[in-house]
C-alpha positions in Angstrom: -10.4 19.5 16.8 -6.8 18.4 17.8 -5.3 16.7 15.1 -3.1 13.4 15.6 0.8 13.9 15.3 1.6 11.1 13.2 5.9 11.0 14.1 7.8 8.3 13.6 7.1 5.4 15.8 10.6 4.6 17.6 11.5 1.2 17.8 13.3 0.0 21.3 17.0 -0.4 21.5 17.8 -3.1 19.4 20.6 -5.7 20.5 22.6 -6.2 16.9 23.6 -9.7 18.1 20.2 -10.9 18.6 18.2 -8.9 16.9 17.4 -7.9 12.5 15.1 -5.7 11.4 13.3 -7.2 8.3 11.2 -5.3 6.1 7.9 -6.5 4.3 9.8 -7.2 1.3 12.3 -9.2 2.5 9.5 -10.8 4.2 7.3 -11.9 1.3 10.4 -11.9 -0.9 9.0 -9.3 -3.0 11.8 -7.3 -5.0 10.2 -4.1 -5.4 8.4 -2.4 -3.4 7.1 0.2 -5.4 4.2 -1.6 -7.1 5.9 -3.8 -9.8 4.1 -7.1 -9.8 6.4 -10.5 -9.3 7.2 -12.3 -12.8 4.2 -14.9 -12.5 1.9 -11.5 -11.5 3.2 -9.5 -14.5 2.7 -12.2 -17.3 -0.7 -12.8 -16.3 -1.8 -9.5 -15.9 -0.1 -6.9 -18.3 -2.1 -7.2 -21.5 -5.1 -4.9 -22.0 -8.2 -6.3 -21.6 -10.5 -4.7 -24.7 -13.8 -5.0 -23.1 -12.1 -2.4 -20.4 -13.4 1.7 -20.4 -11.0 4.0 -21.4 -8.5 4.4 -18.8 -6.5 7.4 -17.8 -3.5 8.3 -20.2 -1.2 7.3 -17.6 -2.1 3.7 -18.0 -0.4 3.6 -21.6 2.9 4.6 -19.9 5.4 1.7 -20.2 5.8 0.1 -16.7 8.8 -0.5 -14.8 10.8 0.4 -11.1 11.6 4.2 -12.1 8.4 5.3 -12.7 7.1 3.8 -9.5 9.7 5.1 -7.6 8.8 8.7 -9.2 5.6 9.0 -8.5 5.8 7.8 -4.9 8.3 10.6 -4.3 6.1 12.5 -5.8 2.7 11.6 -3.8 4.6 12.1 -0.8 5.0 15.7 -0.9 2.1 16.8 -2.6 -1.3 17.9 -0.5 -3.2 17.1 -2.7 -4.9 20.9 -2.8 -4.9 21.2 -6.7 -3.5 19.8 -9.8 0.0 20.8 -10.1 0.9 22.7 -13.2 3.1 21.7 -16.0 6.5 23.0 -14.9 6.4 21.7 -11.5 5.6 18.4 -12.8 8.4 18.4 -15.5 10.8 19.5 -12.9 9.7 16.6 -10.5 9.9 14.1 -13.0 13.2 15.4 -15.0 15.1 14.2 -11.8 14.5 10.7 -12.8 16.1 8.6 -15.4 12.9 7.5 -16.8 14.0 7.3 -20.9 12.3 6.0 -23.5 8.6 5.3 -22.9 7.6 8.5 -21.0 7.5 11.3 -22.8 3.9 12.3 -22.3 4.8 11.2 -18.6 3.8 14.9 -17.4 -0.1 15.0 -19.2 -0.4 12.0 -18.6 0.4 12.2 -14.8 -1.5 15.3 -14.7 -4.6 13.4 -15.7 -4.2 10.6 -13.3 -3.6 13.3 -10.4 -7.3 15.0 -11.3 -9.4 12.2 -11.2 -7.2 10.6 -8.3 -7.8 14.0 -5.8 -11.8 13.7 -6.9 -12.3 10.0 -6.5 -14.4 9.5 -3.5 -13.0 6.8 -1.1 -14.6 3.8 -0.4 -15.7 3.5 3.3 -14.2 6.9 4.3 -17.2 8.9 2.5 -15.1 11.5 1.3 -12.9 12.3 -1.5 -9.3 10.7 -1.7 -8.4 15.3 -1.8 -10.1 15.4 2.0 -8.6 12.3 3.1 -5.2 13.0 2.4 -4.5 17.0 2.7 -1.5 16.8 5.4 1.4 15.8 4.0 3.3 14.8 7.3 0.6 11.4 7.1 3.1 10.2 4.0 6.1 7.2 4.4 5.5 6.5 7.7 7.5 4.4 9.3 7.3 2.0 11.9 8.6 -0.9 13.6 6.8 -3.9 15.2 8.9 -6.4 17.5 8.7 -9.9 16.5 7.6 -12.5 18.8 10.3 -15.1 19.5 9.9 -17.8 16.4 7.9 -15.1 14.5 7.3 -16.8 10.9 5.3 -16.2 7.2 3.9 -19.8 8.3 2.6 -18.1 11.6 0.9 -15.7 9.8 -0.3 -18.1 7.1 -1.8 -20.4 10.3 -4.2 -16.8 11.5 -5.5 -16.6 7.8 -6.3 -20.2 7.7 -7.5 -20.0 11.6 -9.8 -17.1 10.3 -11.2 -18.7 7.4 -8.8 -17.9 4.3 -7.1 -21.1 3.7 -6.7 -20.3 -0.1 -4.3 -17.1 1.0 -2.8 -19.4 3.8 -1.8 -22.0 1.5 0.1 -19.2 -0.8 1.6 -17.8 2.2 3.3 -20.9 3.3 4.4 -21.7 -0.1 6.9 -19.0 0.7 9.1 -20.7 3.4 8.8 -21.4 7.0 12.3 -19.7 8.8 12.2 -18.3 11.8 12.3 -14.5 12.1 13.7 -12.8 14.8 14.0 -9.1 15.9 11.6 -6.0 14.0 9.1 -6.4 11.3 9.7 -2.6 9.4 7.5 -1.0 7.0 6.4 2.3 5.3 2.9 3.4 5.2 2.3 4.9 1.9 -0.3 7.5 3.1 -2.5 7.4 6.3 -6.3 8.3 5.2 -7.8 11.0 7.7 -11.1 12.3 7.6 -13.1 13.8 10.9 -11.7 10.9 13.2 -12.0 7.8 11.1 -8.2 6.8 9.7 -7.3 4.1 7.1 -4.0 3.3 5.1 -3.8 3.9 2.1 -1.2 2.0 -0.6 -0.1 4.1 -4.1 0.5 0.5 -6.8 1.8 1.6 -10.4 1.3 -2.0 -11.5 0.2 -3.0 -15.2 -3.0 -5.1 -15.0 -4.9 -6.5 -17.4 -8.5 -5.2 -15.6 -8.8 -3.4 -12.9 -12.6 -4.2 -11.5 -12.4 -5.7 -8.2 -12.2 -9.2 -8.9 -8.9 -8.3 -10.5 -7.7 -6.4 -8.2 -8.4 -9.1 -5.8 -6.9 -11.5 -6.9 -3.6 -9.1 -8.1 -2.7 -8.3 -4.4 -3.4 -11.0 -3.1 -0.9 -12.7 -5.9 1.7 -10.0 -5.0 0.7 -10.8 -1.2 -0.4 -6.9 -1.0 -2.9 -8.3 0.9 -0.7 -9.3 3.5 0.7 -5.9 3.4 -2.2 -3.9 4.2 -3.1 -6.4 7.4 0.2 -5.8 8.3 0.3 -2.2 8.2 -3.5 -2.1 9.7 -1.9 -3.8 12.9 0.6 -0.8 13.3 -1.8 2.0 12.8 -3.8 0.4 15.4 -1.5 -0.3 17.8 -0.4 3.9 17.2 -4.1 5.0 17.4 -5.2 2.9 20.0 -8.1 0.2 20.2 -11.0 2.6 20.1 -9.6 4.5 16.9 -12.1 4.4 13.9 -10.0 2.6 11.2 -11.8 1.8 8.5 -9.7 -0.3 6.7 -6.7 0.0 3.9 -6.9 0.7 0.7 -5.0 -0.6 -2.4 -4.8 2.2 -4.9 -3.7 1.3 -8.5 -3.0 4.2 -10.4 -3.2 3.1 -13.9 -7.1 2.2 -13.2 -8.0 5.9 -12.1 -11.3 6.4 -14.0 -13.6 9.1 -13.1 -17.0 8.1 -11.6 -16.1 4.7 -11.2 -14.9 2.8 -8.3 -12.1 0.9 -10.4 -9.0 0.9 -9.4 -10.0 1.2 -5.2 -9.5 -2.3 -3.4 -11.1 -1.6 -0.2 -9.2 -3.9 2.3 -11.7 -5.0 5.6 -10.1 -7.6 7.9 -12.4 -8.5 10.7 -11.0 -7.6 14.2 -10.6 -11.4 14.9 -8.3 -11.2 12.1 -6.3 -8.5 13.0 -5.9 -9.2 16.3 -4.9 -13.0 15.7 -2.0 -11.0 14.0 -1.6 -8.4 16.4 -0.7 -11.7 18.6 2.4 -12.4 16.7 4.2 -9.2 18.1 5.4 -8.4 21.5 3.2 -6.3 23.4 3.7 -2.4 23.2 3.8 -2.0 26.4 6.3 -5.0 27.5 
């Protein structure tokens, strides 16, 4: 079976006077995009819940943008194959200033990395190891041209259309300027498996729970759940209308428990949705 060459998709030639390129971040005003929670997020969500299972030992690791920004580097590289081994982990992580609060970084990363590779993926029925085993699917990059007054309110006014008006209302509480020029963004991983695809999302945020309810209502907080439509709307426009996409998936590290589904937000927009969205970029083939 031919397998999909997932390059970089090349934005047009861009006209510096007229046109900005603004990534998801900018966009949603987020300042990190590595998976640490806004203040409001963070102070509602970072103390332990009790009644929680055990979680993996990386969930006791103190939080913060370096350790995000580690392991990302590192999940982009790796295929996934097998656990590393202690000394290619310390190496990996020694290149960081991480300090105080991670010395057991590399157990407890190893732990994380064997239940993540063995967790099965909701939707794609197969393990998170098969779906993600070519490294090439990793940080991609893409670019989606703006329609002319492209806006958060815009987007806010497809949610609502489509039956979300809770989300709609958070969205617009985030301004209304105009946006001109290319949305950017960087897919964490893109899920394959046979010829169904998805996008998958690596968070290292603290949370106080990590069932789905929580999850819920963390990404959609953090407007993650903006992100993932968003980055849906690009892997279909790549793949084409037909493709099998079966959704995105918000991963948060620090709720990896084995034979559980915690710590998997399975992200299904309808195809209404997601074209009403689709709709607020210019045509690929214009």
């Amino acid at each position: 079976e031919e397998e999909t060459d997932f390059n970089y998709v090349e934005a047009p030639t861009i006209n510096p006077i007229v046109w900005r390129v603004t990534s998801f971040s900018q966009l949603t005003r987020e300042k990190n995009a590595k998976g640490e929670a806004s203040k409001s997020s963070r102070e509602e969500s970072t103390t332990p819940d009790p009644a929680q299972p055990t979680l993996n030992r990386f969930a006791a690791l103190r939080g913060g943008a370096a350790l995000g920004t580690a392991v990302h580097d590192f999940l982009e590289k790796w295929d996934f194959a097998s656990v590393p081994d202690v000394a290619t982990l310390e190496k990996h992580f020694s290149g960081y200033s991480l300090g105080k609060g991670y010395e057991d970084i590399t157990p407890a990363s190893a732990d994380m990395l064997d239940h993540l590779r063995e967790a099965v993926l909701p939707g794609m029925d197969c393990s998170v190891e098969e779906a993600c085993r070519t490294p090439k699917t990793s940080e991609w990059q893409f670019h989606l041209p703006a329609m002319s007054g492209f806006s958060v309110s815009k987007i806010a006014k497809v949610f609502r259309d489509h039956g979300d008006g809770e989300y709609a209302d958070s969205l617009e509480s985030l301004g209304s300027d105009a946006l001109e020029g290319f949305l950017q963004g960087f897919i964490d991983k893109i899920a394959a498996h046979g010829s169904a695809y998805g996008v998958i999302d690596w968070k290292t945020n603290q949370l106080a729970a990590y069932d789905q309810e929580s999850l819920r209502k963390a990404a959609r907080a953090s407007h993650y759940w903006l992100q993932t439509h968003l980055y849906l709307v690009a892997l279909k426009r790549y793949l084409g209308p037909q493709a099998d996409i079966r959704g995105a998936w918000l991963v948060y590290l620090r709720g990896i428990q084995q034979g559980t589904p915690n710590s998997f937000l399975h992200i299904q927009p309808s195809a209404d949705l997601l074209q009403g969205l689709d709709q607020l970029f210019t045509s690929p083939n214009a």
